[in-house]
C-alpha positions as CSV (number, residue, x, y, z in Angstrom):
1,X,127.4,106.8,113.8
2,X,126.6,107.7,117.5
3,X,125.7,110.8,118.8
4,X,127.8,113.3,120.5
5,X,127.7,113.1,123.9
6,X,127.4,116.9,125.1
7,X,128.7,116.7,129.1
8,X,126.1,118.4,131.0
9,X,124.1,116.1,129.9
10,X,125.9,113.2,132.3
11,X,124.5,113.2,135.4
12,X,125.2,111.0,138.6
13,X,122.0,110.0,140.5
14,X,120.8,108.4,143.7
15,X,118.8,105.8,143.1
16,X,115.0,106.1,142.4
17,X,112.8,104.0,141.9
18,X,111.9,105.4,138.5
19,X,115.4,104.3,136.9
20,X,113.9,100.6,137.9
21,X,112.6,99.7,134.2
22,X,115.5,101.1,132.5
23,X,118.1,99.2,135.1
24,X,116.4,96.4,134.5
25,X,117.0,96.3,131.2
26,X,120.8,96.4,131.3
27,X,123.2,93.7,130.0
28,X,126.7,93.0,129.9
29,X,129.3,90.7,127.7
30,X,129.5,87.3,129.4
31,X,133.0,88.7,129.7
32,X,132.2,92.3,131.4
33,X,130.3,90.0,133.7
34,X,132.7,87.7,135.1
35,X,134.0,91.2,136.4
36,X,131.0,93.6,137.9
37,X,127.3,93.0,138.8
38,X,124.2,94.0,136.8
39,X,122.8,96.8,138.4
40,X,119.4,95.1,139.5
41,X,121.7,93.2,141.9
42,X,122.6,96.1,144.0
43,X,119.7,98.7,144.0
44,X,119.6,98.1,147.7
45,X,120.4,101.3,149.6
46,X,121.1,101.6,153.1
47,X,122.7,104.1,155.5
48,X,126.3,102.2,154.3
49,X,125.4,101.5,151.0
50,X,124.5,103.9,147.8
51,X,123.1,102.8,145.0
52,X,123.8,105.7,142.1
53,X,123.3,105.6,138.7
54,X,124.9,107.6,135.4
55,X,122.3,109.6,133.8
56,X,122.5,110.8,130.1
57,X,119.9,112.9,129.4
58,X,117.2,111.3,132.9
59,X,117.9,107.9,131.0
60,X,120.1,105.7,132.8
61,X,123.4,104.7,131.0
62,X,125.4,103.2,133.9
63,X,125.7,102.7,137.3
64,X,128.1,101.7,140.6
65,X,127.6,101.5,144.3
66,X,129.4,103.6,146.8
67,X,129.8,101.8,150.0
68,X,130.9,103.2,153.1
69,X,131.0,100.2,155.3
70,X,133.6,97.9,157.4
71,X,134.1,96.6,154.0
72,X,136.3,99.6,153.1
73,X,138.5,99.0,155.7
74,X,140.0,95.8,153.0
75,X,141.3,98.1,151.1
76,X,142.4,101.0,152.7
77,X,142.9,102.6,156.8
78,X,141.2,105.7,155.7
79,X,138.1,106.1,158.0
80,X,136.9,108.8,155.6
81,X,137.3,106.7,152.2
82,X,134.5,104.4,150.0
83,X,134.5,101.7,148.2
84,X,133.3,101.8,144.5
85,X,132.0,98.6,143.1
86,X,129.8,97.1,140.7
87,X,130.8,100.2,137.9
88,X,128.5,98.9,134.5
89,X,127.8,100.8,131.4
90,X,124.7,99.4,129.7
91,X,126.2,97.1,126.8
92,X,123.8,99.1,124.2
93,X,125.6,102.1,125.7
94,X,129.0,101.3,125.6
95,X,131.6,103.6,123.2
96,X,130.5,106.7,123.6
97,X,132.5,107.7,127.1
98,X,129.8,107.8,129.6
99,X,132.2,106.1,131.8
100,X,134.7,108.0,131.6
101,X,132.8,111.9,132.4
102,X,130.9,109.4,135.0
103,X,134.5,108.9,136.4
104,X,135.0,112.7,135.9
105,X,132.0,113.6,138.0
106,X,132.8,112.1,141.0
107,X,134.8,114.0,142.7
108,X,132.1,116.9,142.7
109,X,129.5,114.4,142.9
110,X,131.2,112.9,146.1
111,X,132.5,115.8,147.5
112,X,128.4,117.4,147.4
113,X,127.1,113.8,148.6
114,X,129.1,112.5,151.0
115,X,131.2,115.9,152.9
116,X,133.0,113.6,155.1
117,X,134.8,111.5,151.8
118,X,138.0,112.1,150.8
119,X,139.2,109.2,149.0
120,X,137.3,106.6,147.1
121,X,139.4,103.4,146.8
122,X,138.1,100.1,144.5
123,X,139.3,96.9,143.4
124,X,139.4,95.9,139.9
125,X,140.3,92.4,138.5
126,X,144.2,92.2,137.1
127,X,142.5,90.8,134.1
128,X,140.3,93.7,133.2
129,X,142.8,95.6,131.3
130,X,139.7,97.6,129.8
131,X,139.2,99.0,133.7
132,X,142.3,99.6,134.5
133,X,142.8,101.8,131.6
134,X,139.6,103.8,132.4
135,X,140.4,104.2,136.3
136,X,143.9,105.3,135.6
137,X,142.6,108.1,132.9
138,X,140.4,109.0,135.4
139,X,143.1,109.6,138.2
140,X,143.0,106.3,140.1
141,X,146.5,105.2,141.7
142,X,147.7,101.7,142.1
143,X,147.9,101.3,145.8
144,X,150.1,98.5,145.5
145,X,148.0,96.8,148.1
146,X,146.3,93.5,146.1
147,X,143.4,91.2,147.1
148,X,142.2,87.7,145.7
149,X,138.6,88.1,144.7
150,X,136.2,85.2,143.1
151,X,138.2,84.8,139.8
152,X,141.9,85.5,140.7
153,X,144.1,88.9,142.0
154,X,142.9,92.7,141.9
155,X,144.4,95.6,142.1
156,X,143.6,98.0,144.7
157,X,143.3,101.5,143.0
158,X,142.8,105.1,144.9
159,X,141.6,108.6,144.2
160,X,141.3,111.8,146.0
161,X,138.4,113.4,146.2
């Protein structure tokens, strides 16, 4: 049986460097990886580009970038919106609904982070019926909008922050 997952415990994290070893350690179904990147393929930050991670008690569970690049401007007009990408919850970790209090917490975690963001937009494979379910319980709107990505159509999903 797996523990109970008491909330405060669920943190979202900037990058540091100590999270390396356990992001490193991460792995996905060949399936959930046809659809998102391990994490120690994005832990590059930059002034448009933030790495953060989904603590459960200071042990890394998860993680997703926020961009705030030119990319965002493929999927929405909103100067003041990011682009989530590369969501993961380590395999070993899966089941116990980090992902969706991570998907919770980002509207305080955004709001406190980034002032200036008030939508977060991302696209998510037509295919990856187990994401869509999670981003729509979470609050995410279909945008209507679609974009081909590297293995076929995605949905381009929005939420308010």
């Amino acid at each position: 049986m797996r523990p109970m997952i008491i909330l405060n415990e669920i943190d979202l994290k900037r990058y540091k460097p100590e999270y390396l070893q356990s992001l490193s350690e991460f792995e996905l179904t060949k399936e959930q990886e046809q659809f998102t990147s391990l994490p120690m393929d994005r832990l590059e930050a930059t002034h448009e580009r933030h790495p953060i991670v989904i603590v459960n008690n200071k042990k890394p569970v998860g993680f997703f970038v926020l961009h705030s690049s030119d990319r965002v401007k493929e999927y929405t007009d909103n100067t003041n919106a990011m682009l989530l990408a590369a969501f993961s919850i380590n395999y070993f970790q899966q089941g116990r609904g980090y992902a969706s209090i991570a998907m919770k917490q980002l509207k305080v975690f955004a709001n406190q982070e980034f002032p200036d963001c008030n939508e977060i937009v991302l696209a998510v494979n037509k295919k990856n019926i187990a994401a869509q379910k999670l981003y729509e319980k979470a609050g995410y709107i279909d945008t209507g909008r679609r974009k081909m990505g590297p293995i076929g159509e995605q949905l381009i999903l929005s939420y308010s922050v």
